[in-house]
N, CA, C and O atoms as a GROMACS GRO file, in nm:
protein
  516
    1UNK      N    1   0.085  -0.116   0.000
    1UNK     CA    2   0.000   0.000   0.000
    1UNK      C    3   0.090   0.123   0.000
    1UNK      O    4   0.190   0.124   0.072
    2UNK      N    5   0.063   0.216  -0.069
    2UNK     CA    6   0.159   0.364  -0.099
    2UNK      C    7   0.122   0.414   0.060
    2UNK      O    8   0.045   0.370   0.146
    3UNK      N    9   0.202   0.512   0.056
    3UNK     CA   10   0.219   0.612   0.139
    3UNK      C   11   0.071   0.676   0.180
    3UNK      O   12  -0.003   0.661   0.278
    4UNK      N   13   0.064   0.750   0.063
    4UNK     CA   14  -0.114   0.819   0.063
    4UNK      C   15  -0.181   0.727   0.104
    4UNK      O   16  -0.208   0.741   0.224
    5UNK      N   17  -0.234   0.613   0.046
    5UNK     CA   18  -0.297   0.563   0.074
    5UNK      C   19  -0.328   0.501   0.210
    5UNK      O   20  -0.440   0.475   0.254
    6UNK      N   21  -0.207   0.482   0.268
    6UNK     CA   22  -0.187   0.417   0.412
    6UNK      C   23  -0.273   0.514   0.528
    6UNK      O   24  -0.363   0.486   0.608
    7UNK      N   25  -0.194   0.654   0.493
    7UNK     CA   26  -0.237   0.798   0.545
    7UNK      C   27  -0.385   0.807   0.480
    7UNK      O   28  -0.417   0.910   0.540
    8UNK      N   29  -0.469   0.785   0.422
    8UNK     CA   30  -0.601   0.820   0.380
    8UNK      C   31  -0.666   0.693   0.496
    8UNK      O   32  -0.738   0.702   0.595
    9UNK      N   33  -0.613   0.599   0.441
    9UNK     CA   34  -0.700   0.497   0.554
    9UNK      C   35  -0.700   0.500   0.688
    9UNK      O   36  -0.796   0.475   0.762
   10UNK      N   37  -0.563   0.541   0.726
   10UNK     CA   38  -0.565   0.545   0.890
   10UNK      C   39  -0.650   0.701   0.896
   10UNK      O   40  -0.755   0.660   0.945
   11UNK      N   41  -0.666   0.805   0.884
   11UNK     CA   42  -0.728   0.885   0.896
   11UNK      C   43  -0.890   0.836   0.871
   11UNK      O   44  -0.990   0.871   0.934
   12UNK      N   45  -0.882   0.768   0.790
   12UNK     CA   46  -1.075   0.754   0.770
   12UNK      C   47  -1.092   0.629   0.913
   12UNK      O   48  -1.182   0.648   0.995
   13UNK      N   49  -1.030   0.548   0.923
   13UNK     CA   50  -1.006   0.442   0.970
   13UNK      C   51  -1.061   0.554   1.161
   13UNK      O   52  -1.168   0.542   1.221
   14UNK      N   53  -0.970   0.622   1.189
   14UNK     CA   54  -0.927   0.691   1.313
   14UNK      C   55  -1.072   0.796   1.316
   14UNK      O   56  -1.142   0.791   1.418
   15UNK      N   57  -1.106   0.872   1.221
   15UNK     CA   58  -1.243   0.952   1.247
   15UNK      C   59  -1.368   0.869   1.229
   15UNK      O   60  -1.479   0.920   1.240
   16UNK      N   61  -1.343   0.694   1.191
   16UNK     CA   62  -1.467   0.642   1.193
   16UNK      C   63  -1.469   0.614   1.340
   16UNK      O   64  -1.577   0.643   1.392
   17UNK      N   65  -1.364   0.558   1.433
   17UNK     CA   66  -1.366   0.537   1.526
   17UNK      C   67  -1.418   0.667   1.616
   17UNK      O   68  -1.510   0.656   1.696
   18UNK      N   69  -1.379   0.736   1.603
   18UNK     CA   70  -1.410   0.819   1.727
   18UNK      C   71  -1.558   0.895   1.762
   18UNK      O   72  -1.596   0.976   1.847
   19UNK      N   73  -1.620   0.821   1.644
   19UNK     CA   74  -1.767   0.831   1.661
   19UNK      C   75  -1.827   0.995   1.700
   19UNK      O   76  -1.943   1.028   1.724
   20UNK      N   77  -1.711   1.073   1.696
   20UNK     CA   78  -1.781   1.218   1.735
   20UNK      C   79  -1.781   1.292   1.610
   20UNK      O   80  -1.697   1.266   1.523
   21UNK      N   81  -1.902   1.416   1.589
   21UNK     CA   82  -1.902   1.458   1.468
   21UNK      C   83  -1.809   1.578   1.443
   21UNK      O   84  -1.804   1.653   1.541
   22UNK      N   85  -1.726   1.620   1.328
   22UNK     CA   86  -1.650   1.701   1.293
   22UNK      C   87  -1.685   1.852   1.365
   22UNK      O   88  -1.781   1.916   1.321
   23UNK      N   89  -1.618   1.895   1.456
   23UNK     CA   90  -1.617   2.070   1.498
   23UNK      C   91  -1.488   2.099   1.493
   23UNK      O   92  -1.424   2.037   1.578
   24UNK      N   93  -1.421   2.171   1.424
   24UNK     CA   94  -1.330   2.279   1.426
   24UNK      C   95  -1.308   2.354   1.554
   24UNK      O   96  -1.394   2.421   1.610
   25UNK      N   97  -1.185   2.337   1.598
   25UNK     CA   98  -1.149   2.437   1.722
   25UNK      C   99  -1.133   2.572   1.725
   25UNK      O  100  -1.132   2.654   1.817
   26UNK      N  101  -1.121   2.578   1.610
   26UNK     CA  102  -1.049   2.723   1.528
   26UNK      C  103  -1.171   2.870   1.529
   26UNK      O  104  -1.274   2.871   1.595
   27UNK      N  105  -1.115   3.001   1.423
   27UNK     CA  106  -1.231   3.091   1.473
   27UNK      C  107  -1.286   3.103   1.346
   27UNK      O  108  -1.202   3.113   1.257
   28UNK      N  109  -1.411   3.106   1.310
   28UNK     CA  110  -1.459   3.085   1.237
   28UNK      C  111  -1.504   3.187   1.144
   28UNK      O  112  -1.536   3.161   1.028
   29UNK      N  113  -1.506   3.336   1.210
   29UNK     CA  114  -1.482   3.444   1.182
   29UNK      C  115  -1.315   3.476   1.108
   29UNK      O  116  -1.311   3.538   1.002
   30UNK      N  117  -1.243   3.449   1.145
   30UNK     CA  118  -1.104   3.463   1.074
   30UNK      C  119  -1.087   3.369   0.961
   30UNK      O  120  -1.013   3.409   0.871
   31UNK      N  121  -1.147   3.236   0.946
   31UNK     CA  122  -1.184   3.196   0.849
   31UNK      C  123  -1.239   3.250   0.746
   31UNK      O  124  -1.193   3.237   0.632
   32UNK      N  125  -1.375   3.335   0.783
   32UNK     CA  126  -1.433   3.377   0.701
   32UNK      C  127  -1.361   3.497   0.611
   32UNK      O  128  -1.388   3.536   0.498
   33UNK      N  129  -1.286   3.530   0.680
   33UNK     CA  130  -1.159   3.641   0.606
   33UNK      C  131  -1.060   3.539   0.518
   33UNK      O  132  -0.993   3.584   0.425
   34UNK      N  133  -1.058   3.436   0.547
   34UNK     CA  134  -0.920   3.360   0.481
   34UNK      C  135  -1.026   3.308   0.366
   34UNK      O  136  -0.962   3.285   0.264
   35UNK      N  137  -1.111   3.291   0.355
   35UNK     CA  138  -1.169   3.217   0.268
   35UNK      C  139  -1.144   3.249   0.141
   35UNK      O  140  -1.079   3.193   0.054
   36UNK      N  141  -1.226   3.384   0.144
   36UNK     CA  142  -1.222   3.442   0.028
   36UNK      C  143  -1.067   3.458  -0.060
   36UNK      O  144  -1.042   3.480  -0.178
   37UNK      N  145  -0.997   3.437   0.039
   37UNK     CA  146  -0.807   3.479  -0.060
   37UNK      C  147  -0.778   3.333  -0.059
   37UNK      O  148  -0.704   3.305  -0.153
   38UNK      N  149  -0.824   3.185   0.046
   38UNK     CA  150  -0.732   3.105  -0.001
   38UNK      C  151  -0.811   3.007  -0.063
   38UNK      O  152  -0.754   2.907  -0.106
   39UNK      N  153  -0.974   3.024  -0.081
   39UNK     CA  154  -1.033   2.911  -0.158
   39UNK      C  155  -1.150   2.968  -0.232
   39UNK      O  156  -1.233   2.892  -0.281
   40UNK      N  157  -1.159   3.082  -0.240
   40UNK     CA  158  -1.291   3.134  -0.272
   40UNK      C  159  -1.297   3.155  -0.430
   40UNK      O  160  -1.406   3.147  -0.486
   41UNK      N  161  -1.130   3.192  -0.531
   41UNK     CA  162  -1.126   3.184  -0.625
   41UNK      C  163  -1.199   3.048  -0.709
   41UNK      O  164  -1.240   3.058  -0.825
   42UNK      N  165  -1.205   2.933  -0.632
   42UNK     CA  166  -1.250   2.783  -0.698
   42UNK      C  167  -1.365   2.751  -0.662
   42UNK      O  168  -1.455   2.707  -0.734
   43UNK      N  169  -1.369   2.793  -0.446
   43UNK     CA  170  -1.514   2.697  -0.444
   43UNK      C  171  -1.589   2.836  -0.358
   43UNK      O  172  -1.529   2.935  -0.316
   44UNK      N  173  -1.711   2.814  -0.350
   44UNK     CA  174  -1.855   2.871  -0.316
   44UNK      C  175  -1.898   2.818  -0.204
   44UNK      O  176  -1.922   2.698  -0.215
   45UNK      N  177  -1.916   2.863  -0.101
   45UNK     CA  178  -1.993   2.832   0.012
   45UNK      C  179  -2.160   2.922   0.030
   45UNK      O  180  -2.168   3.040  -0.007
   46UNK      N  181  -2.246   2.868   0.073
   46UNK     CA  182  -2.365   2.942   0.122
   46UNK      C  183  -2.503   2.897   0.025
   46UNK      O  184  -2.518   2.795  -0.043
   47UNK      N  185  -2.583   3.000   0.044
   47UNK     CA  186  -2.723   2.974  -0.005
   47UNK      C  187  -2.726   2.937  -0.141
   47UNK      O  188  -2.773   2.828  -0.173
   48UNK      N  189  -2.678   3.024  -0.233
   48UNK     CA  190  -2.654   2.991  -0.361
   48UNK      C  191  -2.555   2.985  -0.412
   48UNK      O  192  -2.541   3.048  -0.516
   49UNK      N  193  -2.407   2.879  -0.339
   49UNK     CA  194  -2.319   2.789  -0.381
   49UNK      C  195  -2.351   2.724  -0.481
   49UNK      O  196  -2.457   2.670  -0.513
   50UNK      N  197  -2.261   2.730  -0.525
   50UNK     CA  198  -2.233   2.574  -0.716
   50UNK      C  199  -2.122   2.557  -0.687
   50UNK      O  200  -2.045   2.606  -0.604
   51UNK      N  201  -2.112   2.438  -0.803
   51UNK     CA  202  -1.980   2.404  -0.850
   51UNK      C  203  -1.943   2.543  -0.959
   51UNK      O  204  -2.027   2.606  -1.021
   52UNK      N  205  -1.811   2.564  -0.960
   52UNK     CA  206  -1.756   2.655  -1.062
   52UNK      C  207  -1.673   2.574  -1.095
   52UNK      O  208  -1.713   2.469  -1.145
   53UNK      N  209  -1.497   2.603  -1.074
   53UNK     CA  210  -1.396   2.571  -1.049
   53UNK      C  211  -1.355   2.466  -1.009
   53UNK      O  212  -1.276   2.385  -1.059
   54UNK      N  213  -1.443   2.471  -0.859
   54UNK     CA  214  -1.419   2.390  -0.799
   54UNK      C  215  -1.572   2.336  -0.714
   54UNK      O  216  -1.678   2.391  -0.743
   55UNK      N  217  -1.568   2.263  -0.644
   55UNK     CA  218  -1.702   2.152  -0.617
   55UNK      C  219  -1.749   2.271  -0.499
   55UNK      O  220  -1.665   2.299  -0.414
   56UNK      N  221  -1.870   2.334  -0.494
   56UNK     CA  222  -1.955   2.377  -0.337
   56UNK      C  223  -1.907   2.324  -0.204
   56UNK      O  224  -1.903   2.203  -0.183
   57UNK      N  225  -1.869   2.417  -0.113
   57UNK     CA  226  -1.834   2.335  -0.017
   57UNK      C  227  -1.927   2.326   0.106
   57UNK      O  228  -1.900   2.278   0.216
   58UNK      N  229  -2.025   2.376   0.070
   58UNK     CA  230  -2.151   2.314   0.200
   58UNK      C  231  -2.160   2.187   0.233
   58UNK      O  232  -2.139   2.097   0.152
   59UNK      N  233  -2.191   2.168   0.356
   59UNK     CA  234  -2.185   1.998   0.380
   59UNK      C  235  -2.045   1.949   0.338
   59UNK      O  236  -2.056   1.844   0.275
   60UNK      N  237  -1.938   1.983   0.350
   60UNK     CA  238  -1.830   1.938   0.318
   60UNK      C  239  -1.786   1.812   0.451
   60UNK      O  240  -1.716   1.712   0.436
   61UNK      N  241  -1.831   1.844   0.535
   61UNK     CA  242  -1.830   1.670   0.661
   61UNK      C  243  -1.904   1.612   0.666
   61UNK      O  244  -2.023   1.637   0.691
   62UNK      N  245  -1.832   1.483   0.636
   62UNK     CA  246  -1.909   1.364   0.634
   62UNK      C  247  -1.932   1.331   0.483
   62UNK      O  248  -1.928   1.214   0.445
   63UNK      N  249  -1.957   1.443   0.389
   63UNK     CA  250  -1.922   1.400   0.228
   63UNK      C  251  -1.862   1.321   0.169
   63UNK      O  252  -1.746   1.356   0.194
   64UNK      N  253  -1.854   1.218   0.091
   64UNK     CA  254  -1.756   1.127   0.013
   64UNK      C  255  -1.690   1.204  -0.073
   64UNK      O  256  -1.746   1.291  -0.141
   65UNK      N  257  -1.560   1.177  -0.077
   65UNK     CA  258  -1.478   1.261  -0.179
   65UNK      C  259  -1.546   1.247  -0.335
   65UNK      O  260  -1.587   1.135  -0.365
   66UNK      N  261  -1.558   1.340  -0.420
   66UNK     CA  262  -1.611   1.325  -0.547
   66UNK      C  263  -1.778   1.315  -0.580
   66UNK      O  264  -1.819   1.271  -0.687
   67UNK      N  265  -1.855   1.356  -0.488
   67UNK     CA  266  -1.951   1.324  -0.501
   67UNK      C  267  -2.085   1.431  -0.501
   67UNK      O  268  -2.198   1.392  -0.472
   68UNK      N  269  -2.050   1.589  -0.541
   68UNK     CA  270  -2.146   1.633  -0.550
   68UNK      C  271  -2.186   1.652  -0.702
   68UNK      O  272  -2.091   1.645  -0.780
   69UNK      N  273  -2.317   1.675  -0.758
   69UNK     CA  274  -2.321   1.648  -0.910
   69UNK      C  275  -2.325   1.788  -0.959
   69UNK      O  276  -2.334   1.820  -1.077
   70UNK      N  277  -2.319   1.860  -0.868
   70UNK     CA  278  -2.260   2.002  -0.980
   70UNK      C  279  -2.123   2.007  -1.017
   70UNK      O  280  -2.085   2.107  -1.077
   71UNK      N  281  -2.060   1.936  -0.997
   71UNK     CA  282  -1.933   1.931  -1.023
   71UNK      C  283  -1.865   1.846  -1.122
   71UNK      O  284  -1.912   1.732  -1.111
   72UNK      N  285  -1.767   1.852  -1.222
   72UNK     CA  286  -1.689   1.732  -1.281
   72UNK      C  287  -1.601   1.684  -1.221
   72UNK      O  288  -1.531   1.779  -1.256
   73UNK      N  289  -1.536   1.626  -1.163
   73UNK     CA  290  -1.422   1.561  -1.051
   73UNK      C  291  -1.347   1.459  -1.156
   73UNK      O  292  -1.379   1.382  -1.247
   74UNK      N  293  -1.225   1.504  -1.088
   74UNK     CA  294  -1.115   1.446  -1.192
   74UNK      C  295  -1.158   1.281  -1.123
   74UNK      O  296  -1.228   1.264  -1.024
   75UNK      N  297  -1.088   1.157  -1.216
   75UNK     CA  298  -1.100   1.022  -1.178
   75UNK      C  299  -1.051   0.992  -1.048
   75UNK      O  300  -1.099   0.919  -0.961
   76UNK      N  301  -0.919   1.078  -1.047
   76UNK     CA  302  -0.858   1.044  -0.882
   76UNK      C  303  -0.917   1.052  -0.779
   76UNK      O  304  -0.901   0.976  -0.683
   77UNK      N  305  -1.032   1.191  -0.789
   77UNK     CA  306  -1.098   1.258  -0.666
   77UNK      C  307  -1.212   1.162  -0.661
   77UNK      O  308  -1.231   1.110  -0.551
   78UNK      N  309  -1.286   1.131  -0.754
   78UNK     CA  310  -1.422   1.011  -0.777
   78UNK      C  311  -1.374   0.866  -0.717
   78UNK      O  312  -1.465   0.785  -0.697
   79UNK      N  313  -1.224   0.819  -0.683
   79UNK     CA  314  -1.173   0.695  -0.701
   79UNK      C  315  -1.082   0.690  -0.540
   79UNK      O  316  -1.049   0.586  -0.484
   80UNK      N  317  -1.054   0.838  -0.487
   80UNK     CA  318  -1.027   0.821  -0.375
   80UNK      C  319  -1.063   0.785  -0.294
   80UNK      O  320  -0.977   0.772  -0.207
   81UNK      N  321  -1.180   0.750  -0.260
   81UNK     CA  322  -1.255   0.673  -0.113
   81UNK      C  323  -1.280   0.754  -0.032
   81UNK      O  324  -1.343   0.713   0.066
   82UNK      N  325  -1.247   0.877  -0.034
   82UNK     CA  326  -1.240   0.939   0.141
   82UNK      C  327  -1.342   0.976   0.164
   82UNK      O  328  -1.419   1.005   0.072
   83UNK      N  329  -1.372   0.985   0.280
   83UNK     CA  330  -1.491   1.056   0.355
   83UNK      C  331  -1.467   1.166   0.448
   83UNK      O  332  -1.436   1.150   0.566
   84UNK      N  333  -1.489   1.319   0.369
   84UNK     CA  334  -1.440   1.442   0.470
   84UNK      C  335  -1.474   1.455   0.580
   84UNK      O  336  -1.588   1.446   0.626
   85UNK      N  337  -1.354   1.483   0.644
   85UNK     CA  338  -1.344   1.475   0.811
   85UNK      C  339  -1.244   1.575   0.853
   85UNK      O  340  -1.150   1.608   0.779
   86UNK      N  341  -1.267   1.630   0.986
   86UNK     CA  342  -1.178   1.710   1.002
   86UNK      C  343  -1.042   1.641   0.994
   86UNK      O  344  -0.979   1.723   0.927
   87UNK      N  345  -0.988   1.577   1.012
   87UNK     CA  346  -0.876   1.480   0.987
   87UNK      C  347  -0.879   1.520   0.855
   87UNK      O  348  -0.813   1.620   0.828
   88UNK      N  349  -0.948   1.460   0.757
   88UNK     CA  350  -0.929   1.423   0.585
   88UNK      C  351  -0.910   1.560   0.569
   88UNK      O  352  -0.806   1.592   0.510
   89UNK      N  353  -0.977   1.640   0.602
   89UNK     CA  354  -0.954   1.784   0.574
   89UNK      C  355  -0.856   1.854   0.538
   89UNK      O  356  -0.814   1.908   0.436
   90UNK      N  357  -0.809   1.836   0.713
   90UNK     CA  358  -0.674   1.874   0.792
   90UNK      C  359  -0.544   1.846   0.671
   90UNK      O  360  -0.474   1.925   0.609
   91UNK      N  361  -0.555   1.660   0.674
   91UNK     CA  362  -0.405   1.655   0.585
   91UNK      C  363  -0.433   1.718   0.418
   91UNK      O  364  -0.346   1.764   0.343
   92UNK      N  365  -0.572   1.706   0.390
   92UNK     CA  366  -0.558   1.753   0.205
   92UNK      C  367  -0.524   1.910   0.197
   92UNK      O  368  -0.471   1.966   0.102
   93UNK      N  369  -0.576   1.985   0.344
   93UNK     CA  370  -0.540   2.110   0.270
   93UNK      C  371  -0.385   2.113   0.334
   93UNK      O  372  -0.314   2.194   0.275
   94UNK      N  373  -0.321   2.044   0.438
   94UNK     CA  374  -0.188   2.070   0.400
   94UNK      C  375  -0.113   2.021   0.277
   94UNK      O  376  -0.025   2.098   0.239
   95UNK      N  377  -0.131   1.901   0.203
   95UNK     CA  378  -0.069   1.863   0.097
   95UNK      C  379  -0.178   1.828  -0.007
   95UNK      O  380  -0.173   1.707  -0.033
   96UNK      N  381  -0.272   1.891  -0.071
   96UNK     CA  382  -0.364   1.770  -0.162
   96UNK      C  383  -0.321   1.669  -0.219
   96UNK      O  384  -0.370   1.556  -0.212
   97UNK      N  385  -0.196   1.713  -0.300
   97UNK     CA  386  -0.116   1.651  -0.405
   97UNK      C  387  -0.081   1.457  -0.353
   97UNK      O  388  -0.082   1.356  -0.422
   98UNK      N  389  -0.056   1.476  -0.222
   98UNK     CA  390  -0.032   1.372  -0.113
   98UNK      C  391  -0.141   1.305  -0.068
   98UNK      O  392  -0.129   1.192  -0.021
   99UNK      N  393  -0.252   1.364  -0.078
   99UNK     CA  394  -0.386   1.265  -0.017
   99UNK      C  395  -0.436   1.193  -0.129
   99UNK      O  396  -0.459   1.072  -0.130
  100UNK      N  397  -0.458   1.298  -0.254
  100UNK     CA  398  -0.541   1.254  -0.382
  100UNK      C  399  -0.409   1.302  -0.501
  100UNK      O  400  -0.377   1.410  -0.551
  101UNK      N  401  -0.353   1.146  -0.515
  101UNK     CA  402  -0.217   1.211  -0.616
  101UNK      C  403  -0.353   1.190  -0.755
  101UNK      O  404  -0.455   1.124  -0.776
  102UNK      N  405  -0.268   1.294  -0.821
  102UNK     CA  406  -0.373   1.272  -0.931
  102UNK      C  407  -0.487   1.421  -0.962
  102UNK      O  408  -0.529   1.453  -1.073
  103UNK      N  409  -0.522   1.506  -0.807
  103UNK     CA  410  -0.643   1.580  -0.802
  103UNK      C  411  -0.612   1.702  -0.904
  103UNK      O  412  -0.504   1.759  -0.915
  104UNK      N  413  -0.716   1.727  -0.968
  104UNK     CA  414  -0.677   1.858  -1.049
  104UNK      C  415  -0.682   2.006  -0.989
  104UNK      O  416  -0.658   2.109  -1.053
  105UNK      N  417  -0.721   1.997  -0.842
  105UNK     CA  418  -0.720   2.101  -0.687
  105UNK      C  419  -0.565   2.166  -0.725
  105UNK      O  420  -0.468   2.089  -0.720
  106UNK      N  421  -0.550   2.272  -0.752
  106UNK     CA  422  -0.433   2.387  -0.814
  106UNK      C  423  -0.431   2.422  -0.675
  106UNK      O  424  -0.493   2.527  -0.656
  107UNK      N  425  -0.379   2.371  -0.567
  107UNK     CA  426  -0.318   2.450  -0.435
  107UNK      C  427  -0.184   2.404  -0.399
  107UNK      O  428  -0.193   2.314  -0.483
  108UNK      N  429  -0.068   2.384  -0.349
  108UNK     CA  430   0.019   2.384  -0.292
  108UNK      C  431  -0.007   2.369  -0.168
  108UNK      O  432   0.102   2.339  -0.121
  109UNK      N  433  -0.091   2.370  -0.072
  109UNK     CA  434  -0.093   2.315   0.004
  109UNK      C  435  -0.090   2.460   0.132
  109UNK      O  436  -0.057   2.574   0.098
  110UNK      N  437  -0.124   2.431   0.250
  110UNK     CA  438  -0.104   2.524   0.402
  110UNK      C  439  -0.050   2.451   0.487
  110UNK      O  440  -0.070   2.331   0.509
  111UNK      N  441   0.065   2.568   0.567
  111UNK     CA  442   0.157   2.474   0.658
  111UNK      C  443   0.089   2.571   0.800
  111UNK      O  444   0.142   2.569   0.911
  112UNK      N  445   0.040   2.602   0.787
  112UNK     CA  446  -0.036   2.693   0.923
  112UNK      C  447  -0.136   2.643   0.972
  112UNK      O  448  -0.249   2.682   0.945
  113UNK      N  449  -0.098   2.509   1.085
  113UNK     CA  450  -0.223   2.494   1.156
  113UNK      C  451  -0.339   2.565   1.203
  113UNK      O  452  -0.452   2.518   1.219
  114UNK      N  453  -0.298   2.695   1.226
  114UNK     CA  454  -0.403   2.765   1.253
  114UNK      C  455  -0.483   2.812   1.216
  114UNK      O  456  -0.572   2.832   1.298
  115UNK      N  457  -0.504   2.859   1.078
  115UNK     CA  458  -0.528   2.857   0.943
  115UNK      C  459  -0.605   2.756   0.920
  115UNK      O  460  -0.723   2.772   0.890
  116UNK      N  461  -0.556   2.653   0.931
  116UNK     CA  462  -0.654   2.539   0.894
  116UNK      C  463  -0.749   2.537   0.943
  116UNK      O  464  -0.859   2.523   0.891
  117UNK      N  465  -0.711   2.555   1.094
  117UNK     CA  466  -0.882   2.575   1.189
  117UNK      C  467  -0.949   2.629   1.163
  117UNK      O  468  -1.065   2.590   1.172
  118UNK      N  469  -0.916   2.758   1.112
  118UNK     CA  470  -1.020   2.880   1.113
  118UNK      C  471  -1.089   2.840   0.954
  118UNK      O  472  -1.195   2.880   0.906
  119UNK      N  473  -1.005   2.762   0.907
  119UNK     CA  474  -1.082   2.746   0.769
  119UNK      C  475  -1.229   2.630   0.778
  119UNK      O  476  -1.344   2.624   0.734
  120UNK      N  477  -1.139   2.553   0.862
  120UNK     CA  478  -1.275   2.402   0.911
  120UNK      C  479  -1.389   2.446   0.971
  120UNK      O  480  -1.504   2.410   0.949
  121UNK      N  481  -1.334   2.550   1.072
  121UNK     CA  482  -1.463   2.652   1.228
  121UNK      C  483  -1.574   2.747   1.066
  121UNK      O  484  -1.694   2.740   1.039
  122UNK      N  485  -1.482   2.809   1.012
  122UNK     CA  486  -1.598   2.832   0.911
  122UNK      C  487  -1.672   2.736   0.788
  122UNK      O  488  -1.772   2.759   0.720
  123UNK      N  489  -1.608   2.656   0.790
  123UNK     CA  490  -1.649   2.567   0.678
  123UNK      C  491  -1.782   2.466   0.780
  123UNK      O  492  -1.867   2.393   0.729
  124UNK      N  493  -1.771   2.482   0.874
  124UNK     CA  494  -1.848   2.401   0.948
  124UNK      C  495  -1.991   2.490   0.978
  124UNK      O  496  -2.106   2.448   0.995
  125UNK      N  497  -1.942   2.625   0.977
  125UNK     CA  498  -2.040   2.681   0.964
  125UNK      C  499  -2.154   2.636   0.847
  125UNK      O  500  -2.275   2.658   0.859
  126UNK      N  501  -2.118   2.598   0.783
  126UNK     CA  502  -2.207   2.557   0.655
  126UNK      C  503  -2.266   2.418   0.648
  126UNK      O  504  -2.322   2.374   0.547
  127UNK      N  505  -2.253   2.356   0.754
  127UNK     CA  506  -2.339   2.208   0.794
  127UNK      C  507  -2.485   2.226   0.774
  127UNK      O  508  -2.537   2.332   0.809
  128UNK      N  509  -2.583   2.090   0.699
  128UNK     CA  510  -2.728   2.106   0.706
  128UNK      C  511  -2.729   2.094   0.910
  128UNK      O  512  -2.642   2.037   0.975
  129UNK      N  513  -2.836   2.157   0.962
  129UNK     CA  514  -2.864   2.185   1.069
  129UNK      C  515  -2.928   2.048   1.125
  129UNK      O  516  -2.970   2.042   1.240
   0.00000   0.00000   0.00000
C-alpha cells in the first residue's frame, strides 16, 4: 500500500472510530476572512453555492470525496474513497497533491495549523442543521 494511501485509511479508519461529529477548534470568523483569498477563487460556500472551479463546499463533513453532481471531478478525486473529516480535511489542505495524487485542486498546500482551523470553524459553519 503507498504512502497516501496508508495515510487516507488510517485517517478515515481513526475519524470512523471516534464516533464524534466534525467541529473545528479554530475561529470561524477569521476563516471567514481567509476564505475568500485562499479558496474562494475555486469553491462557493452558502445559499446559492455551485460548482464553478471547484465543487460547493456546504456539507463538506461527512461527504464522500467526489460526489457532488454540480461538479466534474477528476477520476482520482471520484476513485479516492475518502470521507471528509476534520482529519481528511486537515491533511488535504496541507498537501492535496499527497492525499489525492492525481487531483486537479491547483493549491500547494497550508503549513499553518491555525489557518486550517479557522478554515474548518468556518467551513463548518455551513453544515445542514
Amino acid at each position: 500500500m503507498n504512502k497516501a494511501a496508508a495515510l487516507t485509511l488510517a485517517l478515515v479508519l481513526n475519524a470512523g472510530l471516534s464516533g464524534a461529529p466534525a467541529h473545528a477548534a479554530g475561529d470561524a470568523e477569521a476563516g471567514a476572512k481567509l476564505f475568500p483569498r485562499l479558496c474562494g477563487g475555486c469553491h462557493q460556500v452558502g445559499e446559492t453555492a455551485r460548482g464553478s472551479f471547484g465543487p460547493q463546499l456546504n456539507g463538506i463533513f461527512g461527504r464522500h470525496s467526489g460526489s457532488t453532481t454540480d461538479y466534474q471531478y477528476s477520476e482520482a478525486m471520484k476513485s479516492a474513497g475518502i470521507v471528509w473529516t476534520r482529519e481528511t480535511l486537515t491533511a488535504y489542505l496541507e498537501a492535496p497533491k499527497s492525499v489525492v495524487p492525481g487531483t486537479r485542486m491547483i493549491f500547494w498546500g497550508l503549513s499553518d495549523p491555525e489557518k486550517i482551523e479557522n478554515l474548518l470553524a468556518y467551513l463548518q459553519t455551513f453544515q445542514p442543521q
